[in-house]
KOLDRENVO-54417 format. One record per atom (N, C-alpha, C, O): residue number from 1; atom name; y, z, x. Coordinates in steps of 0.1 Angstrom, whole numbers, padded with zeros to 4 digits. Layout:
BEGIN
 vomar tornu    py    pz    px
   NUM    CA     Y     Z     X
...
END
This chain:
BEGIN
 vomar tornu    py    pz    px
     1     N  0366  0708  0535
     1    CA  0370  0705  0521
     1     C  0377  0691  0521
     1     O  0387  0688  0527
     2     N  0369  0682  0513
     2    CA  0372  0670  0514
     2     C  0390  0665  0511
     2     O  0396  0658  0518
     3     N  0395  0672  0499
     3    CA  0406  0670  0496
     3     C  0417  0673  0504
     3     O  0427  0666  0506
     4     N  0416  0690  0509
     4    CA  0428  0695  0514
     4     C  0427  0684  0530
     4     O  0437  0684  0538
     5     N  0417  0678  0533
     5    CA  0420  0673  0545
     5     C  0423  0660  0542
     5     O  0425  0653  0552
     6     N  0423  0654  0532
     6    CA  0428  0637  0528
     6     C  0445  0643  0522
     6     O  0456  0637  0522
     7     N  0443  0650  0519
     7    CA  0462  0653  0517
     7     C  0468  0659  0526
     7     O  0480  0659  0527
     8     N  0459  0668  0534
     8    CA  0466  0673  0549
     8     C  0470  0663  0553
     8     O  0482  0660  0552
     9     N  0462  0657  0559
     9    CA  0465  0643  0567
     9     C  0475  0632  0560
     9     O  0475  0621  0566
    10     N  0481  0632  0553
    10    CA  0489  0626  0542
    10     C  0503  0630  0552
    10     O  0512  0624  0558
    11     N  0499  0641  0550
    11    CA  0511  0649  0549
    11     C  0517  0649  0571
    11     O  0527  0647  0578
    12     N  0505  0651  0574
    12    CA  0507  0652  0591
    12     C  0514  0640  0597
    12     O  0525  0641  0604
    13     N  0505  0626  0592
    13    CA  0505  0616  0597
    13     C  0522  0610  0594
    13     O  0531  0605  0601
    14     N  0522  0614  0585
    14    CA  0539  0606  0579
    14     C  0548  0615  0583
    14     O  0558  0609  0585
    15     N  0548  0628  0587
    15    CA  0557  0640  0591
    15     C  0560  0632  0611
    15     O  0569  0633  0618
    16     N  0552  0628  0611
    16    CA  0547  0621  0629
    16     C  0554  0613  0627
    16     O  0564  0615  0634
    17     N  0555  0602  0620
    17    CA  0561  0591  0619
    17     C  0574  0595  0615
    17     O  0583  0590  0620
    18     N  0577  0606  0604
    18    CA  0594  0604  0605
    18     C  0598  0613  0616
    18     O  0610  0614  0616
    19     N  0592  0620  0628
    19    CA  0598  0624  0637
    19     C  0597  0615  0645
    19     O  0596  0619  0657
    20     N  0597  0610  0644
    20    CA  0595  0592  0656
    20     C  0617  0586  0655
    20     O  0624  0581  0663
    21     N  0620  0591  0643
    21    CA  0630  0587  0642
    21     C  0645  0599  0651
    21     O  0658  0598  0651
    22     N  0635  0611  0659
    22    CA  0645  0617  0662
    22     C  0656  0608  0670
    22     O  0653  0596  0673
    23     N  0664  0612  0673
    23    CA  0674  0601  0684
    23     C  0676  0586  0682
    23     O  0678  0577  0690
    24     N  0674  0585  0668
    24    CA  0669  0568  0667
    24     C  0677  0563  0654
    24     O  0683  0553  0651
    25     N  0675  0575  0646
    25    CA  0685  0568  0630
    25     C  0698  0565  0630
    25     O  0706  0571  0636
    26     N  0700  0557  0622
    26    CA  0713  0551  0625
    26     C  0721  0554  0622
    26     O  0731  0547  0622
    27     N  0721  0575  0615
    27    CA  0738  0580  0618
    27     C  0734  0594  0620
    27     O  0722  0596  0618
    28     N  0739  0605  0621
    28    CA  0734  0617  0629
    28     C  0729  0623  0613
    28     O  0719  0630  0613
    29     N  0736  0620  0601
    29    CA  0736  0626  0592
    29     C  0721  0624  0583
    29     O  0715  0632  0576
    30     N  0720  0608  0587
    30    CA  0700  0609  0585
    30     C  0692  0613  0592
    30     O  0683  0619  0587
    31     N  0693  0612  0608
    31    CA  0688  0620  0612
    31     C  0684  0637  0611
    31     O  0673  0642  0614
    32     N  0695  0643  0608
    32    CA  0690  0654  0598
    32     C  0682  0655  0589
    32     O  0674  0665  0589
    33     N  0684  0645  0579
    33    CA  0677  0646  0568
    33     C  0660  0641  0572
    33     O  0650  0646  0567
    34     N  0661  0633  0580
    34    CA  0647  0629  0581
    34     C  0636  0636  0588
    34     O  0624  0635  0585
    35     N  0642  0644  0597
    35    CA  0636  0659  0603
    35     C  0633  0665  0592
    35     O  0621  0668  0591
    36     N  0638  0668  0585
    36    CA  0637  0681  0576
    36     C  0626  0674  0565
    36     O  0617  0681  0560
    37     N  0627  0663  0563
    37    CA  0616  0657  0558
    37     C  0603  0658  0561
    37     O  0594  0659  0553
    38     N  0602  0656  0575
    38    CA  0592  0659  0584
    38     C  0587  0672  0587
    38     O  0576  0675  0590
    39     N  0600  0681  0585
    39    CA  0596  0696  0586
    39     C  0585  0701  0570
    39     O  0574  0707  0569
    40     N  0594  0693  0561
    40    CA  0584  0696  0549
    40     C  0571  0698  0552
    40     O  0564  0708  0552
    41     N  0566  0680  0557
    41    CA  0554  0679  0555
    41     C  0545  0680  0566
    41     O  0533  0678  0566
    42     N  0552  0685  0576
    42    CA  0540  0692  0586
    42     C  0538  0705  0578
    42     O  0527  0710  0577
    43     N  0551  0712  0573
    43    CA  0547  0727  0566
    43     C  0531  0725  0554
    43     O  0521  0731  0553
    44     N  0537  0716  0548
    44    CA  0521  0709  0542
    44     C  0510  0708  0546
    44     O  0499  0713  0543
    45     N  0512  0700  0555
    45    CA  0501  0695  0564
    45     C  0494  0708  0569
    45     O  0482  0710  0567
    46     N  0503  0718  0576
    46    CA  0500  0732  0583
    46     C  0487  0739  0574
    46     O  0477  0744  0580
    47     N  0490  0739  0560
    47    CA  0482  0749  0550
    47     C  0472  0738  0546
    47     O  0459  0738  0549
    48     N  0479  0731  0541
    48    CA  0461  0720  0532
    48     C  0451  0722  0550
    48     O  0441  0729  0550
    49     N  0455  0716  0561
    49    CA  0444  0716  0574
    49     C  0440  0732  0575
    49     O  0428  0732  0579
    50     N  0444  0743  0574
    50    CA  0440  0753  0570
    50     C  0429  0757  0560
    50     O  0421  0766  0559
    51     N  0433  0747  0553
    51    CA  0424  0752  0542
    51     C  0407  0744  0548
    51     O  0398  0744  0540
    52     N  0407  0741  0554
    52    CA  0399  0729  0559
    52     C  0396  0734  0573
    52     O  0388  0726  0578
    53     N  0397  0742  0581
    53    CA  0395  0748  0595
    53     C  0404  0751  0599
    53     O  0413  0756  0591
    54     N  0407  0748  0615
    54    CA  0413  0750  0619
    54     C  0424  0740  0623
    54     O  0421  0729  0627
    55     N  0437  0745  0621
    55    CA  0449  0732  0615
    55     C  0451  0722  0637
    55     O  0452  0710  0640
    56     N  0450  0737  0645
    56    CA  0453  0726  0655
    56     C  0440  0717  0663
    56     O  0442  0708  0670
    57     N  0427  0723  0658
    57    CA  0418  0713  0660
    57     C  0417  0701  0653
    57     O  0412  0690  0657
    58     N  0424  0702  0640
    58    CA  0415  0691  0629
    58     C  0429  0681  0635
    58     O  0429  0669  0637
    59     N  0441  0690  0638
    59    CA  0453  0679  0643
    59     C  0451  0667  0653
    59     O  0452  0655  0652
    60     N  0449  0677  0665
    60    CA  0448  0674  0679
    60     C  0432  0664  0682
    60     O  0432  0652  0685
    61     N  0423  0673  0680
    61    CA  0409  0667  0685
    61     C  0403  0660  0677
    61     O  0392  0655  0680
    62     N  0408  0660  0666
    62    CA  0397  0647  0655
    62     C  0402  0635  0663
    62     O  0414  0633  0666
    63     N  0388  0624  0666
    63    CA  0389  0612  0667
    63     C  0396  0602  0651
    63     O  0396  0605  0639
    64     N  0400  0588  0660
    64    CA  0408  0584  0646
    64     C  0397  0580  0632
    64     O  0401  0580  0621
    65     N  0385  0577  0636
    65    CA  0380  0575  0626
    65     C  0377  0583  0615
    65     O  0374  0578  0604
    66     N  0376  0602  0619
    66    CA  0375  0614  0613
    66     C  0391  0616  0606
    66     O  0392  0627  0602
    67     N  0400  0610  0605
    67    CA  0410  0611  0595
    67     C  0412  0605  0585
    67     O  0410  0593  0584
    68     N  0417  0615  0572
    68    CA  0413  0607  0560
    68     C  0427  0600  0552
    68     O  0428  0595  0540
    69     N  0437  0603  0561
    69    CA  0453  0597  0556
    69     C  0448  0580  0547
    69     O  0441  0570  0551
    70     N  0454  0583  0536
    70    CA  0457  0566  0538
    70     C  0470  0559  0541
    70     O  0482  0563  0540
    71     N  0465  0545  0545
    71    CA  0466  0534  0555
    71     C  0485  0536  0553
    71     O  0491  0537  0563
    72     N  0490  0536  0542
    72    CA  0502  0536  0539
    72     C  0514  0545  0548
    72     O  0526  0541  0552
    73     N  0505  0558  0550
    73    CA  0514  0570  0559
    73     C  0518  0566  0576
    73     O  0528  0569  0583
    74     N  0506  0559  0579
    74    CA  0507  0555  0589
    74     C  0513  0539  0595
    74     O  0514  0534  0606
    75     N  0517  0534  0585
    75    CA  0525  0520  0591
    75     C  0538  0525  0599
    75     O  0545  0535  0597
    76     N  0542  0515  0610
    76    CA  0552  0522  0620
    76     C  0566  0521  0610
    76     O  0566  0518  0599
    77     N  0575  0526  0617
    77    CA  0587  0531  0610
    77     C  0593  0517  0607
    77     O  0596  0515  0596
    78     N  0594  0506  0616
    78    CA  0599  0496  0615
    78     C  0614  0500  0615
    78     O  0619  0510  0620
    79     N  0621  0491  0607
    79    CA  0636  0494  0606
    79     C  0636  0502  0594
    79     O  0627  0503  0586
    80     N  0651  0511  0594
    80    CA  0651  0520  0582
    80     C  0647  0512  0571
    80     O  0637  0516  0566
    81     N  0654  0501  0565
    81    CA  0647  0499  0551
    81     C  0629  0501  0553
    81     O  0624  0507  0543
    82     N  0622  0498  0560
    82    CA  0606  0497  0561
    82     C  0606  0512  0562
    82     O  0600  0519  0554
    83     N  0614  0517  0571
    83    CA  0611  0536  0565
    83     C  0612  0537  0550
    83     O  0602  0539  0543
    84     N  0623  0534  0546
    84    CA  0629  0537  0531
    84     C  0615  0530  0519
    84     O  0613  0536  0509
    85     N  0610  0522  0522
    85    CA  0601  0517  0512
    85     C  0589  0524  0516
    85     O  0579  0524  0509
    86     N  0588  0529  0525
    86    CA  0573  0536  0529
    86     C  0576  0547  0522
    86     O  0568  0550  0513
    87     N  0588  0554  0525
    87    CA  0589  0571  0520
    87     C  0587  0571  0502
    87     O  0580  0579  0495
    88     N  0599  0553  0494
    88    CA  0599  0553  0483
    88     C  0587  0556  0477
    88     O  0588  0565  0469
    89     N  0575  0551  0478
    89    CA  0563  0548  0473
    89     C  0556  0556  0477
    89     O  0547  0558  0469
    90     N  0555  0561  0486
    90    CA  0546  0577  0492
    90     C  0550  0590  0486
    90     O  0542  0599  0483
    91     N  0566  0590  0483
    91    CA  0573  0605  0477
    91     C  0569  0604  0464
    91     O  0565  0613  0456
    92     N  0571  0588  0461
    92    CA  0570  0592  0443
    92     C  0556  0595  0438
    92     O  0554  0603  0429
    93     N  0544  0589  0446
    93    CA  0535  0591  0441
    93     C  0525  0612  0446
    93     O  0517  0620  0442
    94     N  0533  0611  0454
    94    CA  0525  0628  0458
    94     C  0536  0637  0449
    94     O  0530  0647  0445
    95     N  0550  0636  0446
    95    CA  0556  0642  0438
    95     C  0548  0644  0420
    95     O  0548  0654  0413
    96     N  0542  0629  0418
    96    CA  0532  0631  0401
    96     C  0522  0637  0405
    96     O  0518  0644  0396
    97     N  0512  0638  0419
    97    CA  0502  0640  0424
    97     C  0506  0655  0423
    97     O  0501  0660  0413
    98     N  0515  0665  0432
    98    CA  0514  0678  0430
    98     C  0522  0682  0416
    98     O  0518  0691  0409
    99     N  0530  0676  0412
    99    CA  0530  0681  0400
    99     C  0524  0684  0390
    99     O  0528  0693  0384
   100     N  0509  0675  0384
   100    CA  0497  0676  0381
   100     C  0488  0689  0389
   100     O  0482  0696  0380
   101     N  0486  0692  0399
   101    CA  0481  0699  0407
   101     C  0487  0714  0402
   101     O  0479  0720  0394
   102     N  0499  0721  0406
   102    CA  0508  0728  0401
   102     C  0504  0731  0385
   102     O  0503  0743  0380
   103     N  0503  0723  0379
   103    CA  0501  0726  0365
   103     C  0489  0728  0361
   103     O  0486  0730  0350
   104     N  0481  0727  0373
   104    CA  0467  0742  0369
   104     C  0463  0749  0374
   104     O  0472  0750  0383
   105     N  0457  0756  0375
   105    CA  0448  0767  0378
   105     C  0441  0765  0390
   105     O  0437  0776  0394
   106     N  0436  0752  0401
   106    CA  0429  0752  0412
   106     C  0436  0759  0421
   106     O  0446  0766  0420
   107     N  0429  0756  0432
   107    CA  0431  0760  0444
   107     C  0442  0757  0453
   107     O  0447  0763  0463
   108     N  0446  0743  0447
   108    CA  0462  0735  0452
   108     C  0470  0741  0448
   108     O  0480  0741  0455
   109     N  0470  0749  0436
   109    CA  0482  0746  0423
   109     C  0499  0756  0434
   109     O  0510  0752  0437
   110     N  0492  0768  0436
   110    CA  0503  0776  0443
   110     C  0509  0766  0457
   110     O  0521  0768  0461
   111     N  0502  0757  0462
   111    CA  0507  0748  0472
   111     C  0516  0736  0468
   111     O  0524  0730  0474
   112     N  0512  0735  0457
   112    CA  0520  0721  0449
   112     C  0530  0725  0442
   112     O  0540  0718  0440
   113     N  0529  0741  0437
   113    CA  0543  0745  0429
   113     C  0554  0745  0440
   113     O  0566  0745  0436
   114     N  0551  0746  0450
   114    CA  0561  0755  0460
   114     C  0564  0735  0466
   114     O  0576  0732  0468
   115     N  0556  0728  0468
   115    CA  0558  0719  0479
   115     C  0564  0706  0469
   115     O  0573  0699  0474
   116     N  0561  0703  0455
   116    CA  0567  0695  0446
   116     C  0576  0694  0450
   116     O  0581  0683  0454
   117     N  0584  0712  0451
   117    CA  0599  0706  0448
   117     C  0606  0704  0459
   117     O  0618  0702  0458
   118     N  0598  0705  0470
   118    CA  0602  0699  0485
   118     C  0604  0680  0485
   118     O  0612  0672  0489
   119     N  0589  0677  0476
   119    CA  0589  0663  0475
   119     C  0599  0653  0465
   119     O  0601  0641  0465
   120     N  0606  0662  0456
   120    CA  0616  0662  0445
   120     C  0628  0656  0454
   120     O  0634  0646  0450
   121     N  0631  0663  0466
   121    CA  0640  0658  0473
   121     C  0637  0643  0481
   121     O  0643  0632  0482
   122     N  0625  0646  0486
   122    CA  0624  0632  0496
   122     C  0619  0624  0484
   122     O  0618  0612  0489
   123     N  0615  0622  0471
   123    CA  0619  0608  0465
   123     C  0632  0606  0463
   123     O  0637  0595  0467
   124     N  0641  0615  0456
   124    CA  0656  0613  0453
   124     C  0662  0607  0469
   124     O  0672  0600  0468
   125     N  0657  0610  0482
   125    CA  0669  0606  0492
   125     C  0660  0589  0494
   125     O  0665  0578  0494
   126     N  0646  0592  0494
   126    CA  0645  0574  0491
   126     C  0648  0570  0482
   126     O  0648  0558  0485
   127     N  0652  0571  0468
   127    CA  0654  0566  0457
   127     C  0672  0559  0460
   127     O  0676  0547  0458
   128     N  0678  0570  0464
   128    CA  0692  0566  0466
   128     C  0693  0558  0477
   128     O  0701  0549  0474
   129     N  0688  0556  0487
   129    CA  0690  0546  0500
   129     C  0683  0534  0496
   129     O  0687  0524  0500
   130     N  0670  0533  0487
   130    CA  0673  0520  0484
   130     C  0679  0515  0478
   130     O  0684  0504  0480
   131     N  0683  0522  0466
   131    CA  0694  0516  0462
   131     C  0710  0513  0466
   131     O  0718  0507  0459
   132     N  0712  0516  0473
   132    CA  0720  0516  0485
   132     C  0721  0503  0492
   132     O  0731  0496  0494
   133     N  0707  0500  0496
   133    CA  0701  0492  0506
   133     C  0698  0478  0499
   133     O  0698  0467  0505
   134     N  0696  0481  0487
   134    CA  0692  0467  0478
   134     C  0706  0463  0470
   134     O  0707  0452  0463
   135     N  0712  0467  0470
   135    CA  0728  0464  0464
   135     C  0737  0464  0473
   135     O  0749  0466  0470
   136     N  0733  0462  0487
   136    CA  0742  0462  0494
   136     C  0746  0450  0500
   136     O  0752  0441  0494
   137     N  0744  0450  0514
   137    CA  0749  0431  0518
   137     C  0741  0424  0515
   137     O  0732  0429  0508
   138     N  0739  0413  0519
   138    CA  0729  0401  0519
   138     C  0722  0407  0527
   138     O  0711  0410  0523
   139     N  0726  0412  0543
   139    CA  0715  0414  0553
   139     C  0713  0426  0545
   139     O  0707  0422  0536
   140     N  0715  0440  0543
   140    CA  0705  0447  0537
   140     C  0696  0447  0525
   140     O  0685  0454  0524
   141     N  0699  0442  0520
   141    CA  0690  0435  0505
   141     C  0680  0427  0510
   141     O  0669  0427  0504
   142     N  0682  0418  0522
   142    CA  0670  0410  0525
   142     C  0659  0418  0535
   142     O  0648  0415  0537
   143     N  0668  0429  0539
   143    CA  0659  0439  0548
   143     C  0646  0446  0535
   143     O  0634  0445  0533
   144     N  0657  0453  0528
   144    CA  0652  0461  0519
   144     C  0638  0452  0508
   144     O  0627  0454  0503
   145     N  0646  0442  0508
   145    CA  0630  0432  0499
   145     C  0618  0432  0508
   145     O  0608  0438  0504
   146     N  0619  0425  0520
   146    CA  0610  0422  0529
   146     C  0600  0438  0532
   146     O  0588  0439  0534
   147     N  0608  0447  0530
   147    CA  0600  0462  0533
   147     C  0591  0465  0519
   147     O  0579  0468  0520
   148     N  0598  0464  0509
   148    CA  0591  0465  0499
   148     C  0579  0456  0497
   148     O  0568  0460  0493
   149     N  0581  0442  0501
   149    CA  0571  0433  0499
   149     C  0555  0436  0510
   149     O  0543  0438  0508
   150     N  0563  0436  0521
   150    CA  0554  0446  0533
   150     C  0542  0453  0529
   150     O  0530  0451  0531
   151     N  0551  0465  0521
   151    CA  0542  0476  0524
   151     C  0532  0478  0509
   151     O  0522  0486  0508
   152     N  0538  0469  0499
   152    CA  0532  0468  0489
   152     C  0517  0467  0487
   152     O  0512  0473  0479
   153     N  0512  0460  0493
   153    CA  0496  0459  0495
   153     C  0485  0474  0501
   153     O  0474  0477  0503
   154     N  0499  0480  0502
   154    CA  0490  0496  0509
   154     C  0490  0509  0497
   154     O  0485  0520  0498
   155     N  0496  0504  0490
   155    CA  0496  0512  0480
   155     C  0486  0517  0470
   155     O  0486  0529  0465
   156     N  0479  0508  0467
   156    CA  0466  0509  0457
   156     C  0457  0521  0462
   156     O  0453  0530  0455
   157     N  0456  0521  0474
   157    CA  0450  0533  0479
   157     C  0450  0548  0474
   157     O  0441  0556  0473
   158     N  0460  0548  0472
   158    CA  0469  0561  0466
   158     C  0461  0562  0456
   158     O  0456  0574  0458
   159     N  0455  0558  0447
   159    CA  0453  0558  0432
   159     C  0439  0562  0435
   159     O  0434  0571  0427
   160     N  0429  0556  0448
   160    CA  0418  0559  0449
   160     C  0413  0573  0445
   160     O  0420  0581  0449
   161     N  0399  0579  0436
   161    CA  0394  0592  0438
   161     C  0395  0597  0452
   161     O  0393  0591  0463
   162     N  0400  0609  0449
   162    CA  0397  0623  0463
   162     C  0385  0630  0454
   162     O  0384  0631  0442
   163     N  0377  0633  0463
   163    CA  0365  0643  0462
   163     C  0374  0658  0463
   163     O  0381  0662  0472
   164     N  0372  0664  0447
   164    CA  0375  0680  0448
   164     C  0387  0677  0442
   164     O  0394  0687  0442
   165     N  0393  0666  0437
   165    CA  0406  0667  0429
   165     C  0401  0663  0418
   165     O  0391  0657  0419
   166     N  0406  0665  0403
   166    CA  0405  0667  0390
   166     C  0416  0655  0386
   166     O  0426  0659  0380
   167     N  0416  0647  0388
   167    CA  0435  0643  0384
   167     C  0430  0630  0378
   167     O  0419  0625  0382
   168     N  0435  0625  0370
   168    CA  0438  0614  0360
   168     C  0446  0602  0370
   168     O  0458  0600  0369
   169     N  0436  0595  0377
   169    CA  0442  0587  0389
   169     C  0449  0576  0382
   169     O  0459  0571  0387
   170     N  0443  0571  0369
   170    CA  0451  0558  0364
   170     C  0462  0559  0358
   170     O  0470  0549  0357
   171     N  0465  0572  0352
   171    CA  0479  0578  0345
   171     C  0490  0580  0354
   171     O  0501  0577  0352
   172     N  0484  0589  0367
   172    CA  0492  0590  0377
   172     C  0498  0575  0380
   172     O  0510  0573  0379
   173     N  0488  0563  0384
   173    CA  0491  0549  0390
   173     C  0503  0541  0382
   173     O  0513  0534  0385
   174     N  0496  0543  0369
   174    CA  0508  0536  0355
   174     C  0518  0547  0353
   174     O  0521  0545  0341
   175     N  0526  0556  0357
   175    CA  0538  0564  0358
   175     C  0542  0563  0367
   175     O  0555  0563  0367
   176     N  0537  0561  0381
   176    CA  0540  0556  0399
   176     C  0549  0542  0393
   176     O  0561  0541  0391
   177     N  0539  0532  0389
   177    CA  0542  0519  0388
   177     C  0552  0516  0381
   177     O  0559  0508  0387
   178     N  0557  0521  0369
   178    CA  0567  0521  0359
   178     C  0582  0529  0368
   178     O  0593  0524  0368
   179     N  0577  0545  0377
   179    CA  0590  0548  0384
   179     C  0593  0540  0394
   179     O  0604  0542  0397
   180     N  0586  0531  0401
   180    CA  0588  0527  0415
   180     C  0598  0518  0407
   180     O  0611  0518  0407
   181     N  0588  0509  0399
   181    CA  0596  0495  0394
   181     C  0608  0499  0386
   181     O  0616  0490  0387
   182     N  0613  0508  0379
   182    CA  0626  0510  0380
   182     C  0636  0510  0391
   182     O  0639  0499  0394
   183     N  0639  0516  0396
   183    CA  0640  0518  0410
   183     C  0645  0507  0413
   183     O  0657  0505  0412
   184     N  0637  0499  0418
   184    CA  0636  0485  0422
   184     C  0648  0475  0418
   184     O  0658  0470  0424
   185     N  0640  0476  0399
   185    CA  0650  0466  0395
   185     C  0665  0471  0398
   185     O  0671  0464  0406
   186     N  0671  0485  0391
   186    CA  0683  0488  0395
   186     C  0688  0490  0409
   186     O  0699  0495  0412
   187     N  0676  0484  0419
   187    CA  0687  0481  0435
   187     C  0687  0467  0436
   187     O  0690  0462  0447
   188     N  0681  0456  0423
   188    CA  0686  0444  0426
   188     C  0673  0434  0435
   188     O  0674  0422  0439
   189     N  0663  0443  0436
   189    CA  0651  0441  0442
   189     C  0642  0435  0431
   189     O  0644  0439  0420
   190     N  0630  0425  0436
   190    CA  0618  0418  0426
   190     C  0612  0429  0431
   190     O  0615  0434  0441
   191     N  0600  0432  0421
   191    CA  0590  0442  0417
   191     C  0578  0433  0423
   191     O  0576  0422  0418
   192     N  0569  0440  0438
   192    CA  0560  0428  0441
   192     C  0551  0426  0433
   192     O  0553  0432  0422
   193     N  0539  0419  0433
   193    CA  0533  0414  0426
   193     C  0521  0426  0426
   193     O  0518  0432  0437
   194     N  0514  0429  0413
   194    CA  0504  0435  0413
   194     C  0488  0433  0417
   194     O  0485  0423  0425
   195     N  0480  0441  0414
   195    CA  0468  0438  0422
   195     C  0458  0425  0415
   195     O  0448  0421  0420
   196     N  0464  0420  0400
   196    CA  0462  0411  0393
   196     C  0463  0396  0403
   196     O  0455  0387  0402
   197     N  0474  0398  0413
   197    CA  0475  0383  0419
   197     C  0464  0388  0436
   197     O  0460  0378  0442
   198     N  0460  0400  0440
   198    CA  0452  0403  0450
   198     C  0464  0404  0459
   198     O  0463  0401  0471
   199     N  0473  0407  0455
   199    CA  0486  0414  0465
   199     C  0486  0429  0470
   199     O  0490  0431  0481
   200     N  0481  0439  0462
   200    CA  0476  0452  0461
   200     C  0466  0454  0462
   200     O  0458  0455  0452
   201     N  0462  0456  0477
   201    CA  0448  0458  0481
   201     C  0446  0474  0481
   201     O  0455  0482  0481
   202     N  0437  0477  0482
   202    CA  0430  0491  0483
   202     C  0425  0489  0496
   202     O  0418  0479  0499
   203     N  0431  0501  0508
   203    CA  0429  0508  0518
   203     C  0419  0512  0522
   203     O  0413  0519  0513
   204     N  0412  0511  0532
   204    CA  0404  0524  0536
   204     C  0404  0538  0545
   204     O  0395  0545  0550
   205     N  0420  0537  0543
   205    CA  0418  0548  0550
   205     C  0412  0564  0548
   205     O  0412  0572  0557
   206     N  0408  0567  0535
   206    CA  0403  0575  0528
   206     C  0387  0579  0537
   206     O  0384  0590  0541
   207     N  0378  0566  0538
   207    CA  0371  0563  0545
   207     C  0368  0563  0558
   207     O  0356  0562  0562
   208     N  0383  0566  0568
   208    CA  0381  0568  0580
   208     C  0385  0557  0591
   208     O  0388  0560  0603
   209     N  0386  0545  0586
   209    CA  0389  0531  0586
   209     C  0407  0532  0593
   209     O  0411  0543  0589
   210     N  0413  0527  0598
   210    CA  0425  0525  0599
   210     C  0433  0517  0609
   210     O  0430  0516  0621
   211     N  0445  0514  0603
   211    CA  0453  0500  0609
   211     C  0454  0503  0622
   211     O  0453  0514  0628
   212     N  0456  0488  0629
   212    CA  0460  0493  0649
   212     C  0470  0501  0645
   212     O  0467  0513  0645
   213     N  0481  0498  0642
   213    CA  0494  0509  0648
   213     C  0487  0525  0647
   213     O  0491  0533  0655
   214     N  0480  0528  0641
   214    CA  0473  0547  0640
   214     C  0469  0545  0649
   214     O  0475  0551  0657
   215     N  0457  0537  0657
   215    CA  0453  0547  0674
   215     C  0462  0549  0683
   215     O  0460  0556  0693
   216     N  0474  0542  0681
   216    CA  0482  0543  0692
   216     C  0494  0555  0684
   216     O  0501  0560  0693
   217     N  0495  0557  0676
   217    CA  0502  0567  0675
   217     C  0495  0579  0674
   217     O  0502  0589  0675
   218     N  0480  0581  0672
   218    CA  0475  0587  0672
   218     C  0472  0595  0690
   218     O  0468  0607  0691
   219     N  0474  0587  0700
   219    CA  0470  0588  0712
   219     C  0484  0594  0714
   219     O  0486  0605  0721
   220     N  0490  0590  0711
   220    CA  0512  0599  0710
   220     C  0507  0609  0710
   220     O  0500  0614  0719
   221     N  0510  0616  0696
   221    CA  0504  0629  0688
   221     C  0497  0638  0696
   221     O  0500  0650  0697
   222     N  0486  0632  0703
   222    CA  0473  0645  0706
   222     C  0477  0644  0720
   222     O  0472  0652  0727
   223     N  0487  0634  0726
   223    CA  0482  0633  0742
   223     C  0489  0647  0753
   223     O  0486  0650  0765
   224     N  0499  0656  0744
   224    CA  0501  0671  0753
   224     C  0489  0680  0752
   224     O  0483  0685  0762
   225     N  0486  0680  0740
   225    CA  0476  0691  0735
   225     C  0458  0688  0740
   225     O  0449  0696  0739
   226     N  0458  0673  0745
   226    CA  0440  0672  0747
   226     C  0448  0672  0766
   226     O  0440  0675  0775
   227     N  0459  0670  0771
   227    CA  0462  0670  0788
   227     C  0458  0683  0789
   227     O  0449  0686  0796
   228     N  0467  0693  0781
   228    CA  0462  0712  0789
   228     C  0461  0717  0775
   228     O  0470  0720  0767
   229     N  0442  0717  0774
   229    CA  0431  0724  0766
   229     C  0436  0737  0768
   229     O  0441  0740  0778
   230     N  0436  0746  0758
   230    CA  0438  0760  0754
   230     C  0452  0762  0760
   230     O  0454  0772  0766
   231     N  0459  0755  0758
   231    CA  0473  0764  0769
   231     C  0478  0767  0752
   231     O  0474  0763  0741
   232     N  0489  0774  0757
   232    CA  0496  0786  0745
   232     C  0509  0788  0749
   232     O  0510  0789  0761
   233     N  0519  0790  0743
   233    CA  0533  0793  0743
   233     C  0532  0804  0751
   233     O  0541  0811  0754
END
């Protein structure tokens, strides 16, 4: 199933990446939070790859080109602000994404009612740390811009059709667009430039396509589970 495994993988790939931060965030009390963030969305990840086969093959043994995450989930953590603008723009838009979903009748909707309000949280804790981060010193403000400007070109992707989803992609994109850039302005941050100047490219990772940093984190990920085939707790 085309969809549950392009939002599986949404969900896997970025759960990987915020556990990249165990032993590493810069105070014990995010570190907390960013596990549990991570716990969310492997719990995500766990059911949509379910719904799609089997969750520890499609995890472990898909080659990188057979994943359908886009390009966005997978940029490295960088420094926390580059976490914080990755999570900003990823939470807010899968938060409109299952909320839409939830509000019908498919096959998602019991997955998106329950997991929304998981994502309810991780926009509000990126929403507060950028703003935090962009009102804060000179050196965090200039951190916090540069992440935003970064990752801004990976975003368009999001908006792209999924095969097997119903959803109104340009309404979703102009309510994304309008909450991010709030946000922004009130941490004192410029709004980057839209896809009008070719700043906001469209991804392929939907496609299969994806940046160097994924095979190498990708080779992280699988490299217990393809060393000892069939082994079991």
């Amino acid at each position: 199933m085309a969809a549950a495994l392009a939002l599986g993988d949404d969900a896997l790939v970025l759960s990987h990446r915020l556990g990249e931060w165990a032993g590493h965030a810069p105070v014990l009390e995010e570190e907390v939070a960013l596990a549990n963030i991570a716990l969310d969305l492997l719990g995500q990840a766990r059911v949509l790859l379910s719904m799609a086969g089997d969750e520890d093959e499609l995890a472990y043994l898909r080659e990188e080109r057979a994943f359908r995450n886009v390009q966005l989930v997978e940029q490295p953590n960088g420094d926390f602000a580059h976490t914080i603008a990755r999570q900003l723009y990823f939470s807010t838009y899968q938060r409109l994404l299952y909320a839409h979903l939830a509000a019908g009748d498919g096959e998602f909707a019991g997955l998106a009612a329950k997991a929304v309000k998981e994502v309810a949280y991780h926009q509000d804790h990126a929403e507060q740390w950028t703003l935090r981060l962009g009102d804060g010193t000179e050196v965090s403000h200039e951190r916090m811009r540069r992440a935003c400007q970064a990752l801004w070109r990976f975003t368009g992707e999001m908006f792209q059709p999924v095969e097997g989803l119903d959803v109104d992609w340009e309404g979703i994109r102009a309510v994304w667009l309008e909450s991010v850039s709030a946000v922004l302005r009130q941490a004192t941050l410029d709004v980057p430039e839209g896809p009008q100047s070719g700043a906001w490219s469209a991804g392929a990772g939907r496609q299969g396509l994806h940046t160097e940093p994924f095979g190498r984190m990708l080779a992280e990920m699988q490299h217990l589970h393809r060393s000892h085939p069939g082994a079991s707790w």
